[in-house]
C-alpha positions as CSV (number, residue, x, y, z in Angstrom):
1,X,0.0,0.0,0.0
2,X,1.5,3.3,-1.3
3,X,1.4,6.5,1.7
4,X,0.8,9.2,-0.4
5,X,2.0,12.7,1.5
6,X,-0.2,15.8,2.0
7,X,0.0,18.9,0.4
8,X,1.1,20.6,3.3
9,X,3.6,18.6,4.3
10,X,5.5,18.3,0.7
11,X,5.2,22.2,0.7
12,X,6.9,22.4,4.7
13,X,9.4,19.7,3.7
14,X,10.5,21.9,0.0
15,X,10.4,25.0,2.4
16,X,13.0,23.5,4.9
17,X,15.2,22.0,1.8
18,X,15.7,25.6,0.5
19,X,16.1,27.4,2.8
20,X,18.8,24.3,4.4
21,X,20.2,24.7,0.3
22,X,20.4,28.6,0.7
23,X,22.0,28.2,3.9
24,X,24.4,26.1,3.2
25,X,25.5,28.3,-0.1
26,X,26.6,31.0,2.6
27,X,28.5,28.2,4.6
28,X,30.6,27.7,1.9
29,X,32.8,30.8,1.2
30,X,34.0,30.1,5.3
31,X,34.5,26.4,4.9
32,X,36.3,26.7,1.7
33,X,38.9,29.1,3.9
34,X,39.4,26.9,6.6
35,X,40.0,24.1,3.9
36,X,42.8,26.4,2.1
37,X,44.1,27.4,5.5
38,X,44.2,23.8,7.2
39,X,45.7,22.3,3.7
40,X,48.0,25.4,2.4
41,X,46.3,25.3,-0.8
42,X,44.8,28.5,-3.2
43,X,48.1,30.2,-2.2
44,X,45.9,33.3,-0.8
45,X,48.3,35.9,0.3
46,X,49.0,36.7,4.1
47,X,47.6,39.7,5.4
48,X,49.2,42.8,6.7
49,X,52.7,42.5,8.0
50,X,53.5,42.3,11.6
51,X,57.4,41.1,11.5
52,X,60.2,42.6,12.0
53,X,61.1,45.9,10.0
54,X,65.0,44.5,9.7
55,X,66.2,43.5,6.0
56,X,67.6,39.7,5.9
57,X,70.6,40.7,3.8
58,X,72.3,37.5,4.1
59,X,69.9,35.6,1.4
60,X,68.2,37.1,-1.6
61,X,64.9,35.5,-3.3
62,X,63.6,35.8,-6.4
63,X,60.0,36.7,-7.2
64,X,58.4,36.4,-10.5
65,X,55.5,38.2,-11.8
66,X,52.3,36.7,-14.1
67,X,49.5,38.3,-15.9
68,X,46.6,36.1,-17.4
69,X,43.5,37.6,-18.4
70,X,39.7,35.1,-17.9
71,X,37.9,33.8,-20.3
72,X,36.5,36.9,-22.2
73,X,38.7,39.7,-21.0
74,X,40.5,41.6,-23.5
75,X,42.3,43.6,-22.0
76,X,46.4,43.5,-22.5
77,X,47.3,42.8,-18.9
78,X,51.4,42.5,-17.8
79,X,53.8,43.3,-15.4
80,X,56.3,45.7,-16.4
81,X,59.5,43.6,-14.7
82,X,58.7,40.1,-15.3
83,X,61.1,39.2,-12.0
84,X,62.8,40.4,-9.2
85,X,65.4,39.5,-6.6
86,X,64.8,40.6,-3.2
87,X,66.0,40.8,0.5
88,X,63.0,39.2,3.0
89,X,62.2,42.0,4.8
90,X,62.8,44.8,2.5
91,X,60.0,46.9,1.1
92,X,59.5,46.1,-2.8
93,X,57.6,48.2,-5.2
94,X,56.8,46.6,-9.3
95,X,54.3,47.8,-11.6
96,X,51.4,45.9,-14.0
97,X,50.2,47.5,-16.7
98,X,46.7,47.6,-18.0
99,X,45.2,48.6,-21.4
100,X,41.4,48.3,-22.8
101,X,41.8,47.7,-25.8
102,X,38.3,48.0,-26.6
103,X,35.5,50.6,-27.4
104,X,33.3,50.9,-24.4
105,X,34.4,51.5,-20.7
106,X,34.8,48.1,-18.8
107,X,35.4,47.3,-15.0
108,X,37.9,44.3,-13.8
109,X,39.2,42.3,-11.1
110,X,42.5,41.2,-10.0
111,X,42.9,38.0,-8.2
112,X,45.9,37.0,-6.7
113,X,48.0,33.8,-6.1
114,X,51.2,33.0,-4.9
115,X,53.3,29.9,-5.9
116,X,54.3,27.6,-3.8
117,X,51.1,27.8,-2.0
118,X,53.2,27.5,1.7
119,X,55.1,30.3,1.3
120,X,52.2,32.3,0.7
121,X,51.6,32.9,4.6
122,X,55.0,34.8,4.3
123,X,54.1,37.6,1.2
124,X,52.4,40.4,2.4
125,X,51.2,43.6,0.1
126,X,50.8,46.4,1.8
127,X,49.2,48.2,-1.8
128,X,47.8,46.4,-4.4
129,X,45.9,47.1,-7.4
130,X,43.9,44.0,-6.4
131,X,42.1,45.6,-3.3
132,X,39.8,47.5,-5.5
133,X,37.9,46.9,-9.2
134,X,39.4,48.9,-12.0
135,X,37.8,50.9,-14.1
136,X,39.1,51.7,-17.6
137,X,37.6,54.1,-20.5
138,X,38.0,52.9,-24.4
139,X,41.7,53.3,-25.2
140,X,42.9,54.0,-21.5
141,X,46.0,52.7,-20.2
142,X,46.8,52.3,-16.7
143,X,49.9,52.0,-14.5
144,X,49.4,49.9,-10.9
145,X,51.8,49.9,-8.0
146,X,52.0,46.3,-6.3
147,X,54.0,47.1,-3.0
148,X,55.0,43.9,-0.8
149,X,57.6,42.7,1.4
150,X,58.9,39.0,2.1
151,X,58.8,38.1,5.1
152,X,61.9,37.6,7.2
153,X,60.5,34.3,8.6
154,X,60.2,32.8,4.9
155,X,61.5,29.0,5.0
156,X,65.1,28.7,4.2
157,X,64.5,26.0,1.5
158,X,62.3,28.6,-0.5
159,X,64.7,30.6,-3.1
160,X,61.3,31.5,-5.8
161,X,58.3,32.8,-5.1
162,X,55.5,33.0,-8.1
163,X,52.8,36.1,-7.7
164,X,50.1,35.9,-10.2
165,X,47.3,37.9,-11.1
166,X,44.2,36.5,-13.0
167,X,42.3,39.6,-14.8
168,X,38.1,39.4,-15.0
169,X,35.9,41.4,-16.8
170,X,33.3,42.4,-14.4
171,X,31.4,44.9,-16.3
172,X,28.4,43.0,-16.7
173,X,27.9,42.7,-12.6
174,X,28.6,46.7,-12.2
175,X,24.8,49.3,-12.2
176,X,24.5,50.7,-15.7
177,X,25.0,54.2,-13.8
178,X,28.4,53.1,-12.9
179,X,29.5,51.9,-16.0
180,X,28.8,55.1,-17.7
181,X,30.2,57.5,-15.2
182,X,33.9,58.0,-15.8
């Protein structure tokens, strides 16, 4: 004998399941950074630094820079020094360069990585193009400061770091007054 379910029910039952589905959507962005932090993966950057204001002068590191634009952005996107050598410690200052290339104004993101993902606890930017979208009119050409420092505490067995930017065109999510004001 089938037990068919009532109306009701079904409805209170769908109810609890999206709003448990909605829920869960917002648990993600928090469980997805304790997963990156407890397995050293994403190679997120660390946050502001707190060391030591000395220069380690006794070992240098090399850091390279990487542009790469998203699916479907167009602009030219590079670093102007490709790579560096640096003191951990010392204050560093490289620029990226970023051109739209196309007719209409268009907003993007940066996202940052750093490579290997466990020394990434030890690069800290203290001003980055990447804390705020960019805005670019048709033909504009821009100049942005990364400013970062290695920390002294960096593992001894790390002598390369990687920073990478990934470029997004994020036009389409900006109000259509934004994109027209300059």
């Amino acid at each position: 004998m089938s037990r068919a379910i009532s109306t009701p029910r079904l409805v209170t039952r769908l109810l609890l399941l999206a709003v448990a589905m909605f829920a869960f959507g917002f648990a993600l962005v928090p469980i997805y950074d304790v997963m990156c932090k407890a397995f050293g993966i994403n190679g997120k950057t660390a946050g502001a630094y707190q060391g030591s204001q000395s220069i380690d002068e006794s070992r240098e590191v090399r850091v390279q820079f990487l542009a790469t634009n998203a699916a479907g952005m167009t602009w030219e996107f590079q670093p102007l020094t490709e790579e560096i050598r640096v003191h951990p410690g010392a204050s560093q200052e490289i620029l990226f360069i970023a051109h739209n290339t196309t007719d209409q104004p268009m907003t993007a993101q940066a996202v940052p990585s750093v490579a290997p993902s466990r020394a990434a606890a030890y690069f800290h930017k203290t001003e980055c193009f990447c804390f705020t979208q960019q805005v670019l009119q048709p033909g504009e050409r821009i100049e942005m400061p990364v400013r970062f420092i290695v920390d002294r505490d960096l593992p001894r067995d790390v002598y390369h770091l990687t920073l990478g930017y990934t470029l997004f065109d994020i036009t389409a999510r900006q109000p259509v007054a934004a994109r027209h004001d300059g």
